[in-house]
C-alpha positions as CSV (number, residue, x, y, z in Angstrom):
1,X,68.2,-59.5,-219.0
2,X,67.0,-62.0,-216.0
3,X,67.5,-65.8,-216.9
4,X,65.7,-68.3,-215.1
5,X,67.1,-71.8,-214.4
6,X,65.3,-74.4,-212.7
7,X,66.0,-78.2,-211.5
8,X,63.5,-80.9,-210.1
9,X,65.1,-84.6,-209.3
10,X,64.1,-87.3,-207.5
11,X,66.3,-90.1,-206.6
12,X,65.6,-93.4,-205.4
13,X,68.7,-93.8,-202.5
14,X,69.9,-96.9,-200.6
15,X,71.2,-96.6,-197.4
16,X,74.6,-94.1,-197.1
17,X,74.8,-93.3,-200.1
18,X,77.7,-91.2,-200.9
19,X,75.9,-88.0,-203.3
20,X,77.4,-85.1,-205.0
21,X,75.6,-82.7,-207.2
22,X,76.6,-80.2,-209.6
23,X,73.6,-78.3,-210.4
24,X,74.0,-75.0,-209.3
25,X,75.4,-71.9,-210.9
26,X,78.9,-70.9,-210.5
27,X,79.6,-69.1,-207.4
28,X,80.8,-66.3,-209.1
29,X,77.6,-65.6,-210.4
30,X,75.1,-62.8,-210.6
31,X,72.1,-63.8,-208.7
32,X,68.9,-62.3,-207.6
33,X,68.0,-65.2,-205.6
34,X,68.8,-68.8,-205.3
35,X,67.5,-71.7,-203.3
36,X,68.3,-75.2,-203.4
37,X,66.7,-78.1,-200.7
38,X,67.2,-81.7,-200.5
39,X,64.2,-83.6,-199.0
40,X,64.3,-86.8,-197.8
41,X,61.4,-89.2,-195.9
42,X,59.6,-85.7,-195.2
43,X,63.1,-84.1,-193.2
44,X,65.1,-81.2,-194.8
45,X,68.7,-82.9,-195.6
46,X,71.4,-80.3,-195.6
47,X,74.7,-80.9,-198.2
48,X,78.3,-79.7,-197.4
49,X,78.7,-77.1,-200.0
50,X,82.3,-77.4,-201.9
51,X,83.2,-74.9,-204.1
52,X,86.2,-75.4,-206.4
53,X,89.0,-72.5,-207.2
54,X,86.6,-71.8,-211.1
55,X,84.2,-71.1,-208.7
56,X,82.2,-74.5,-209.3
57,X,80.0,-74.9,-206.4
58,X,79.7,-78.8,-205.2
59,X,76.6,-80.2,-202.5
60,X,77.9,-83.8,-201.3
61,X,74.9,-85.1,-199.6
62,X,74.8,-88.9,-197.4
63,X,71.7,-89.5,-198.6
64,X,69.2,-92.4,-196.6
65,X,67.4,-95.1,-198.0
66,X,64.6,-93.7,-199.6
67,X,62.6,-91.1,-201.9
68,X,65.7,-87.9,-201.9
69,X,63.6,-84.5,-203.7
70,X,66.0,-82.1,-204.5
71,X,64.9,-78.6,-205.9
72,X,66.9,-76.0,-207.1
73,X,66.0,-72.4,-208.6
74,X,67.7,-69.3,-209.4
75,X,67.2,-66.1,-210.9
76,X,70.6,-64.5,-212.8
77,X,71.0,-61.4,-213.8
78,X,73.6,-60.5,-216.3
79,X,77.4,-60.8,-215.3
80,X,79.5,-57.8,-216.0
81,X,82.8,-59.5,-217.3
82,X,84.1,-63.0,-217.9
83,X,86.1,-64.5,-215.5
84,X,89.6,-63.6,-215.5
85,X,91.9,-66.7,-218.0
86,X,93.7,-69.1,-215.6
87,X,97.1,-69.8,-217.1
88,X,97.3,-73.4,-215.8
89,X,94.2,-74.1,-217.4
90,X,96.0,-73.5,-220.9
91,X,98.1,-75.8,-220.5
92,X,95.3,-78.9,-219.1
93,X,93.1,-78.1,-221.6
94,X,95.2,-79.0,-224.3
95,X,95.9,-82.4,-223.1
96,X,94.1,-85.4,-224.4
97,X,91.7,-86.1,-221.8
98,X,89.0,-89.4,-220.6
99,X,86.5,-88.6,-222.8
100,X,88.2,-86.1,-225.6
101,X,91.3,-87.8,-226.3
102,X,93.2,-85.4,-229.2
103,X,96.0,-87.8,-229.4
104,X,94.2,-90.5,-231.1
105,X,92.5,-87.7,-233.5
106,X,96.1,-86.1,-234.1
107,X,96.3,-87.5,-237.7
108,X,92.6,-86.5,-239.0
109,X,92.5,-83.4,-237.6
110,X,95.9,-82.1,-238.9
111,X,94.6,-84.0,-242.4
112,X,91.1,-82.3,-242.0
113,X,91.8,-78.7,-240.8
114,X,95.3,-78.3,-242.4
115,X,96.4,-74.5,-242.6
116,X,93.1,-72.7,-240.8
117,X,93.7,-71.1,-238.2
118,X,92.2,-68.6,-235.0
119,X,88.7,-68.1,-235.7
120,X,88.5,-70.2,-238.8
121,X,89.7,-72.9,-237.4
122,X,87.3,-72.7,-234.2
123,X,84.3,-72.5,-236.7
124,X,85.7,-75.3,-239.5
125,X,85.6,-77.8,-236.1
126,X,82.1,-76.7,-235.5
127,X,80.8,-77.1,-238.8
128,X,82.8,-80.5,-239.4
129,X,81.4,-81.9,-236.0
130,X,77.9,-80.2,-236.8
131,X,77.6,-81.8,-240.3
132,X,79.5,-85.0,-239.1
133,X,76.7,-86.1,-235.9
134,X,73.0,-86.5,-235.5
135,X,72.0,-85.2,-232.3
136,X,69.6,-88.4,-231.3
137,X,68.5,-88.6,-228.1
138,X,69.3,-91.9,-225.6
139,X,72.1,-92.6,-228.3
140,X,74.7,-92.1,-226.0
141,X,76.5,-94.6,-223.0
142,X,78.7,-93.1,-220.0
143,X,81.7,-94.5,-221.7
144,X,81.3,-93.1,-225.7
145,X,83.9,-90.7,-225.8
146,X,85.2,-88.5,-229.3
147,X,86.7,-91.1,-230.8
148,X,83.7,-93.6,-230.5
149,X,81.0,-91.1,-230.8
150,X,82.6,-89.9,-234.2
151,X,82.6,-93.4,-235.4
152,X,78.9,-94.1,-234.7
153,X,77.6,-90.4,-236.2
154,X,75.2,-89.8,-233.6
155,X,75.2,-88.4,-229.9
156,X,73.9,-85.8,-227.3
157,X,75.3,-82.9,-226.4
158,X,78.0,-83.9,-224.5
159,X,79.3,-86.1,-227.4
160,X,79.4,-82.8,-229.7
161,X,80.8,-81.0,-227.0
162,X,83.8,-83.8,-226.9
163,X,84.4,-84.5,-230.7
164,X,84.9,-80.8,-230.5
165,X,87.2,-80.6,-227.8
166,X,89.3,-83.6,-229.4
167,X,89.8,-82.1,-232.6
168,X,90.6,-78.5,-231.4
169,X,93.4,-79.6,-228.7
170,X,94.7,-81.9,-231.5
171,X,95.1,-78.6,-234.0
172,X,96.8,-77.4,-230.3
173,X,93.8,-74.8,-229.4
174,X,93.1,-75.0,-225.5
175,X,89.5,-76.3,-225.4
176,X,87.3,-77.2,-222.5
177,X,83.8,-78.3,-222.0
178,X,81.3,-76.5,-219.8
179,X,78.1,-77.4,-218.4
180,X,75.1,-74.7,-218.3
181,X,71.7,-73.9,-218.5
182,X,70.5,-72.7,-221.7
183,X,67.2,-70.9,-222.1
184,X,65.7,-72.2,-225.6
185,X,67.5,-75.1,-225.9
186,X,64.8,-77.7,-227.4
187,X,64.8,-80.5,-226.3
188,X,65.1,-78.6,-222.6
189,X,67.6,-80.6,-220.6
190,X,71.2,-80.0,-218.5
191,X,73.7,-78.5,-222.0
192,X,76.9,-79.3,-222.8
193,X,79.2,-77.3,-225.0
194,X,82.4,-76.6,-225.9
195,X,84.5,-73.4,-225.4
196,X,87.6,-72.9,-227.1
197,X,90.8,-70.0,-226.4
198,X,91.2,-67.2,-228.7
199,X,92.4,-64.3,-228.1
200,X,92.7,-64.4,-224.8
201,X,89.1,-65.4,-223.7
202,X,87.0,-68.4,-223.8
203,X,84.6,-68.6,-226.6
204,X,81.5,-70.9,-226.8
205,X,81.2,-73.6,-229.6
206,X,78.2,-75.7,-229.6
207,X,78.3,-77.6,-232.9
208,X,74.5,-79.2,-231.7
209,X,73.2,-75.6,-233.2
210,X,70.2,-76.3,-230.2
211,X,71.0,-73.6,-227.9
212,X,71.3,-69.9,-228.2
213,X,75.2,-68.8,-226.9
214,X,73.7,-65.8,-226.0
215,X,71.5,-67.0,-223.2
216,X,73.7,-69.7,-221.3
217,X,74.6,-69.9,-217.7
218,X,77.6,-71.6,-216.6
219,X,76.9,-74.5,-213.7
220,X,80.7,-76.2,-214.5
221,X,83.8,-76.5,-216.2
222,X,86.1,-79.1,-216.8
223,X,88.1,-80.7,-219.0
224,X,85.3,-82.7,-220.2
225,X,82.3,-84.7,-219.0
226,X,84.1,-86.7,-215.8
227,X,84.7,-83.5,-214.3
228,X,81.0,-81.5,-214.9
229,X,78.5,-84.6,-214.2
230,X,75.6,-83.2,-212.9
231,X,75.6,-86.2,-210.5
232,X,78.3,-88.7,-209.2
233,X,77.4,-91.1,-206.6
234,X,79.7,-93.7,-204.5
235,X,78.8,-96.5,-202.0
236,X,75.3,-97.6,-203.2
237,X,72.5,-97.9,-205.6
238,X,70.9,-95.2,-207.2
239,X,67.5,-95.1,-209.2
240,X,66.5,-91.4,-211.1
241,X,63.1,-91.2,-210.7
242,X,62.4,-88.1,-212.2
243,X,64.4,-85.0,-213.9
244,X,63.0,-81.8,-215.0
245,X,65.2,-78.9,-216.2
246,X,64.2,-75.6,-217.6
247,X,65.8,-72.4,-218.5
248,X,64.5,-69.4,-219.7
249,X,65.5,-65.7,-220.4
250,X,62.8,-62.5,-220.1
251,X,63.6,-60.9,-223.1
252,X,64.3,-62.1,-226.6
253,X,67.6,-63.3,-227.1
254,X,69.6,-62.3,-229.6
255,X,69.6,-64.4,-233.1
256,X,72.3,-67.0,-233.0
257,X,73.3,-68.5,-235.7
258,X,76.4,-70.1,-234.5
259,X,78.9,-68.7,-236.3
260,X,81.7,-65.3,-235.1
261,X,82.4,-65.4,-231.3
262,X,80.3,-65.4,-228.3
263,X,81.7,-65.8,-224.8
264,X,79.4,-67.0,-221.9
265,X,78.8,-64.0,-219.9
């Protein structure tokens, strides 16, 4: 199974503009090819390529004043294993965090999803967030975080992903949120889910039911939105002035009906 991923963004820049991106696939990742260019006033611009210990791969760009293009494709082929579970991760990722803060959720979760537990737990917090939310589109702010977007009942997918997070660190299950491509997903954009520890691997939970867990690509990981933002900029204005994403797969994923487990490859 090849999946596709592509990226198309434009950015309006002013001058010095301090640009880093987070749009490409995790290092560790099968590839049959990959190329990503930054264009700006007609002259290739070339990042400094950072690449975290996950394998997260970072392009910090000084952009110009001006029209930045930045193009990005790849063609994946299927990994053979999930990364090996970081130890020190298990212990962050069960910390209240910016934008999925467990503490403040202690008390309802322990009310909500008293005595579940493992995998029945996992799935009660998808359901609950699932059944809980609208997925509406342009609902959400940079600053909504679990506790707000559960109080207003709608989101994206990065809200889901947090209210998810929240409420599994409070029941003290390592979760972590994880930014990907996900051929399917409807409508097409940059996905957010959650992935919670079970058994000794990372397992996806994305409580929006829009993608198929079967088909996603990991670009990041974090412990929630501040640290998988497909674009953080410092020292200047900047305008988007236009974003296309699309995933796809070659063959027929399988049916997905978002419950058992499913790690991303």
């Amino acid at each position: 199974m090849t999946r596709i991923a592509t990226a198309d963004i434009d950015l309006q820049t002013a001058a010095s503009v301090d640009l880093i991106f987070q749009i490409a696939v995790r290092s560790d990742t099968a590839l049959r090819n990959e190329t990503l260019t930054f264009t700006q006033n007609g002259q290739v611009r070339h990042p400094t390529v950072l690449t975290a210990p996950d394998g997260t791969r970072f392009h910090r760009l000084r952009s110009e004043e001006g029209l930045l293009q930045v193009r990005y494709a790849a063609d994946i082929e299927p990994s053979p294993s999930a990364a090996a579970v970081d130890e020190l991760e298990l212990i962050d990722y069960v910390r209240p965090s910016r934008y999925s803060e467990s503490d403040a959720l202690f008390a309802q979760a322990r009310r909500q999803f008293r005595g579940l537990g493992e995998a029945d737990l996992v799935q009660a917090v998808s359901d609950y967030v699932h059944d809980s939310l609208t997925y509406t589109w342009g609902s959400s702010t940079g600053t909504d975080s679990a506790v707000t977007v559960l109080a207003k009942g709608q989101g994206v997918c990065r809200d889901f992903a947090h209210a998810v997070i929240a409420l599994l660190r409070a029941m003290d299950v390592p979760a972590r949120y994880a930014a990907c491509y996900a051929p399917g997903l409807s409508p097409m954009d940059f996905h957010a889910v959650a992935e919670a520890y079970l058994d000794g691997a990372w397992h996806v939970v994305d409580a929006t039911h829009l993608s198929n867990r079967h088909g996603l690509v990991r670009i990041a990981t974090g412990a929630d939105a501040s640290d998988c933002a497909w674009l953080s900029y410092h020292g200047g204005a900047v305008s988007l002035q236009y974003l296309w994403v699309n995933a796809s797969s070659d063959i027929e994923l399988p049916f997905d009906d978002h419950s058992g487990l499913v790690q991303i490859a």
